[in-house]
C-alpha positions in Angstrom: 54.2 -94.8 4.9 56.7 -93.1 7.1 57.0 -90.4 4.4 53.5 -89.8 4.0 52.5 -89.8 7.8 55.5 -87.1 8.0 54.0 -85.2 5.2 50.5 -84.9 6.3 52.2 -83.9 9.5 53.9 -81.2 8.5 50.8 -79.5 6.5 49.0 -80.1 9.2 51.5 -77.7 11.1 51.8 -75.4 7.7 47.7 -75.2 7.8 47.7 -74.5 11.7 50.5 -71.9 11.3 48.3 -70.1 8.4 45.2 -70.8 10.6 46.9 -69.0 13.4 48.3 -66.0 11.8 44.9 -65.4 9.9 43.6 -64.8 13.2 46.5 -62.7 14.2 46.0 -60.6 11.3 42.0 -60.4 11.9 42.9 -59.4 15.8 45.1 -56.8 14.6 42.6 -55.4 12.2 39.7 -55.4 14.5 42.1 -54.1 17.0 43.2 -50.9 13.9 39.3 -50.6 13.6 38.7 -50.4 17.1 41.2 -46.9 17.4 39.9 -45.5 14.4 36.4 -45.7 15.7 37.6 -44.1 19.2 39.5 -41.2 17.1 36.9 -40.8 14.7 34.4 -39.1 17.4 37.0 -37.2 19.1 37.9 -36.0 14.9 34.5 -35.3 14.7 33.9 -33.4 18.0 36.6 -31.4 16.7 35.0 -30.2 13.6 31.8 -28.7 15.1 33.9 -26.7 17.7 36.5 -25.0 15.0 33.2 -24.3 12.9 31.8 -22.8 16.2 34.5 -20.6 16.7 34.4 -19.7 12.8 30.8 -18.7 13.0 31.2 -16.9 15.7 34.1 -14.6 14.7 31.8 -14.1 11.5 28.9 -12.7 14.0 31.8 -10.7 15.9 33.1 -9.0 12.7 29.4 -8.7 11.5 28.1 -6.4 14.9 31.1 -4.5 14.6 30.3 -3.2 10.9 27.2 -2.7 12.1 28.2 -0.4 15.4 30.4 1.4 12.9 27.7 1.8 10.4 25.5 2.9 13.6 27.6 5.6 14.5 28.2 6.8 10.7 24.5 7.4 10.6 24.1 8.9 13.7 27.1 11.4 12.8 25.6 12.1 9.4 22.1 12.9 11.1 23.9 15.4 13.3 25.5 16.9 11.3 22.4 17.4 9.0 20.9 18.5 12.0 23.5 21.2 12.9 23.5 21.8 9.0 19.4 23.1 8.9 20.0 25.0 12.4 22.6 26.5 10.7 20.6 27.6 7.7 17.6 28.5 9.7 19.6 31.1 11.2 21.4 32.3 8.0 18.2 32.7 6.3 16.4 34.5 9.7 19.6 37.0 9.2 18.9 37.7 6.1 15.3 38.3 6.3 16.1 40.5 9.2 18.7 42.6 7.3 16.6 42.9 4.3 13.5 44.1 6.4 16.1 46.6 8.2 17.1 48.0 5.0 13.9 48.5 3.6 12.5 49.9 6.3 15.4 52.8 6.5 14.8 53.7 2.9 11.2 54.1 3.7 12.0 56.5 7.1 13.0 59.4 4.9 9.2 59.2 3.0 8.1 59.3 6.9 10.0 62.3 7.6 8.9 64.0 4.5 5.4 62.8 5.3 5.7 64.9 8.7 6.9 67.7 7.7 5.0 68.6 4.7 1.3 68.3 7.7 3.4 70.2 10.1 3.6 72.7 7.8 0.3 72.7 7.4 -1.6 76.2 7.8 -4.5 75.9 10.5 -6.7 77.2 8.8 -6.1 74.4 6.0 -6.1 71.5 8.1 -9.5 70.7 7.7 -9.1 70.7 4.2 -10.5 67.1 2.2 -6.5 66.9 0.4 -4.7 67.5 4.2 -7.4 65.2 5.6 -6.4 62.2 3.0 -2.4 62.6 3.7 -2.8 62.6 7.6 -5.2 59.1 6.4 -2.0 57.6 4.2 0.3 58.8 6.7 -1.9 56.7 9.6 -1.9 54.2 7.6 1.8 53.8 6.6 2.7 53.9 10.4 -0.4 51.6 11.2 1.6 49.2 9.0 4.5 49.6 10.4 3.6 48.6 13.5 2.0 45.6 12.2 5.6 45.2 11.1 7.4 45.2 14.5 8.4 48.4 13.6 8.0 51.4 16.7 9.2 54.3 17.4 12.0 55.2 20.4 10.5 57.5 22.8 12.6 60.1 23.0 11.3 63.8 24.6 11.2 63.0 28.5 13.0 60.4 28.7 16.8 59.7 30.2 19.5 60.2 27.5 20.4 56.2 26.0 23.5 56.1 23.7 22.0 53.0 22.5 19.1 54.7 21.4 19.4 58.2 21.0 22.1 60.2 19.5 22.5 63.6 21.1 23.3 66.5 18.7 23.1 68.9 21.3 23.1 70.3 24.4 20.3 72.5 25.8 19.1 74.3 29.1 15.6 73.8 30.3 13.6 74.7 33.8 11.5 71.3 32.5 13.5 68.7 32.9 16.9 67.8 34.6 20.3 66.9 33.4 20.4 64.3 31.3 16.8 64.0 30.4 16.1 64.4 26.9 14.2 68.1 26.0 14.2 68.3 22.2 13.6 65.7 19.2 15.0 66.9 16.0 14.6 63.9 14.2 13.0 60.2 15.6 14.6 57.1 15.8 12.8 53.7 15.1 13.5 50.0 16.1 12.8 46.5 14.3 12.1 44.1 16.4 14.2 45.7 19.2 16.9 46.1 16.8 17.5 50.1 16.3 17.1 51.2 12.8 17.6 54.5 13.3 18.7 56.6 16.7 16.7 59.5 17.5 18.5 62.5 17.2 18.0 64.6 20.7 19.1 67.7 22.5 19.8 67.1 26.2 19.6 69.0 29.1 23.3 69.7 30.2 
């Protein structure tokens, strides 16, 4: 008896000891859970703000390539822009210079024109064939008006080296020094541009 009352004594200490570190172990895992749960929101709360961050460098990098790609476009229109100035003004030239140099191939038919009626006897001038040239030759400077194209005033007028090219000099009780008495041969302007300078005698 004495045995078996020490025997149920002892597991009855052995099933208190196991009952007692059961609930050791269950304290110290509900205690584990307990700071996993508190870390795992701070963990959590952690991810959104490093995707934050990642998202918005991405929107960063993305308005810069866009700002560059802005200003590419905007430098590529200007310079188109400068580009068809550029060629609007090549191509004005151009015409301009043609036009001049058709225009001074055409003077010398004017001269001719000129002096073929000048030399005209009076008592022909009525005639139907003098009558039709002095009609083309009106015409042809009619034209040429239409054109842009005039002719410098010369006789009368003060002596311009930009316009008139004096050949010679000359005495007259007309006009003054420096004023133009005599036209050998007229000038004409384009469009302001001089074609041609009159050739002129001046009064000395």
């Amino acid at each position: 008896m004495p045995d078996q009352e020490k025997e149920v004594q002892e597991s009855a200490e052995d099933m208190k000891e196991t009952m007692e570190g059961s609930e050791e172990e269950a304290k110290t895992e509900e205690k584990a859970k307990s700071e996993e749960k508190k870390e795992a929101p701070a963990k959590e709360e952690a991810k959104p703000e490093g995707k934050k961050a990642s998202k918005k460098e991405k929107k960063n990098k993305a308005q810069e390539r866009i700002e560059e790609l802005e200003d590419k476009v905007k430098r590529q229109l200007a310079e188109f822009e400068n580009f068809r100035n550029r060629t609007e003004r090549e191509k004005a030239a151009m015409y301009e210079t043609g036009a001049k140099s058709v225009i001074e191939k055409i003077l010398p038919v004017i001269d001719n024109f000129e002096r073929g009626l000048a030399s005209v006897p009076e008592e022909e001038k009525d005639s139907p064939f003098v009558d039709g040239m002095n009609k083309v030759y009106k015409q042809m400077m009619t034209e040429f008006e239409n054109l842009g194209v005039k002719v410098i005033p010369a006789v009368g007028e003060e002596f311009d080296p930009d316009l008139h090219n004096a050949v010679m000099q000359v005495e007259s009780e007309e006009y003054e020094s420096g004023i133009i008495a005599s036209e050998l041969q007229k000038g004409y302007t384009y469009r302001d541009a001089v074609v041609r300078h009159s050739m002129v005698g001046v009064v000395q």
